[in-house]
C-alpha positions as CSV (number, residue, x, y, z in Angstrom):
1,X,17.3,40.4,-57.8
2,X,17.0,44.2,-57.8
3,X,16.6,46.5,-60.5
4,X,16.6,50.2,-60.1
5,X,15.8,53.0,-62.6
6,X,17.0,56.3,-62.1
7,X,15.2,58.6,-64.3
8,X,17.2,62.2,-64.5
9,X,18.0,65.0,-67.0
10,X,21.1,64.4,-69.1
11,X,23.4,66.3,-66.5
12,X,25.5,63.6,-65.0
13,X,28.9,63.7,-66.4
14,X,30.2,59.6,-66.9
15,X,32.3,60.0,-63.7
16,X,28.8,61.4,-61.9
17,X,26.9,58.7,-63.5
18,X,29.9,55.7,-62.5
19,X,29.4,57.2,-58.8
20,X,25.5,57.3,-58.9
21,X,25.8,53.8,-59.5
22,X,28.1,52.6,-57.2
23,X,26.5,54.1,-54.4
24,X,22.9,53.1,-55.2
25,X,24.1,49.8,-55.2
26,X,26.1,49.8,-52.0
27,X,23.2,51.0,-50.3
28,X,20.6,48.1,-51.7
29,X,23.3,45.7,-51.0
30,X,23.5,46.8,-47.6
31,X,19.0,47.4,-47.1
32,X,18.5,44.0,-49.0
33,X,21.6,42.0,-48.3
34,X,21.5,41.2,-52.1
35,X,24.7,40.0,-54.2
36,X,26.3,42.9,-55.3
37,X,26.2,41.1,-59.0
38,X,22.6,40.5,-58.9
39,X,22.3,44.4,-58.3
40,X,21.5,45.8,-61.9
41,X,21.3,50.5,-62.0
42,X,20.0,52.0,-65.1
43,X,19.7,55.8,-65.4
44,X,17.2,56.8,-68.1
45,X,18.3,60.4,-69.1
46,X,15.0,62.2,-70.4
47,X,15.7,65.6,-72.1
48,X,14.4,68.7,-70.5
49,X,12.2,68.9,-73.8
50,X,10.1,65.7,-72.3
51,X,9.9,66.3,-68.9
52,X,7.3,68.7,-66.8
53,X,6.3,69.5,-63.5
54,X,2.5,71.4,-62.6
55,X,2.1,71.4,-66.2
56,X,5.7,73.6,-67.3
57,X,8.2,72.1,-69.7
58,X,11.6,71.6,-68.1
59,X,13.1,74.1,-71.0
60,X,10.4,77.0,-69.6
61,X,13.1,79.8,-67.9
62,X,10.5,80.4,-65.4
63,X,10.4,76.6,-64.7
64,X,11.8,76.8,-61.3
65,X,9.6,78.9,-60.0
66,X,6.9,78.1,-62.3
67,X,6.9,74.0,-61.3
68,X,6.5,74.9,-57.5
69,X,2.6,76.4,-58.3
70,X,-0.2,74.3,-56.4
71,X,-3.8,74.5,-57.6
């Protein structure tokens, strides 16, 4: 049955997190028709330090801006 992974920063609070899940899993329940017990969520929290986007750490200030560059 389905198994999602959510891969975020470590932002959600546990009542974010409880609420991620429940509505990722209502909405495959309702696409798939799955068993809402054979529904399994994970969210992987990958610190800023590990993640980049167009080549910029996360942690960069300018990362907002900086991420958005195109070659």
């Amino acid at each position: 049955m389905p198994f999602i992974t959510v891969t975020t920063w470590p932002s959600q609070s546990d009542e974010q997190a409880q609420a991620l899940i429940e509505e990722i899993t209502k909405a495959t329940h309702a696409v798939t028709g799955a068993p809402l017990d054979k529904i399994a969520v994970v969210i992987n929290e990958i610190p800023q330090s590990r993640w980049g986007e167009a080549g910029v750490m996360a942690t960069n200030p300018e990362f907002p801006e900086l991420s958005r560059k195109r070659a």
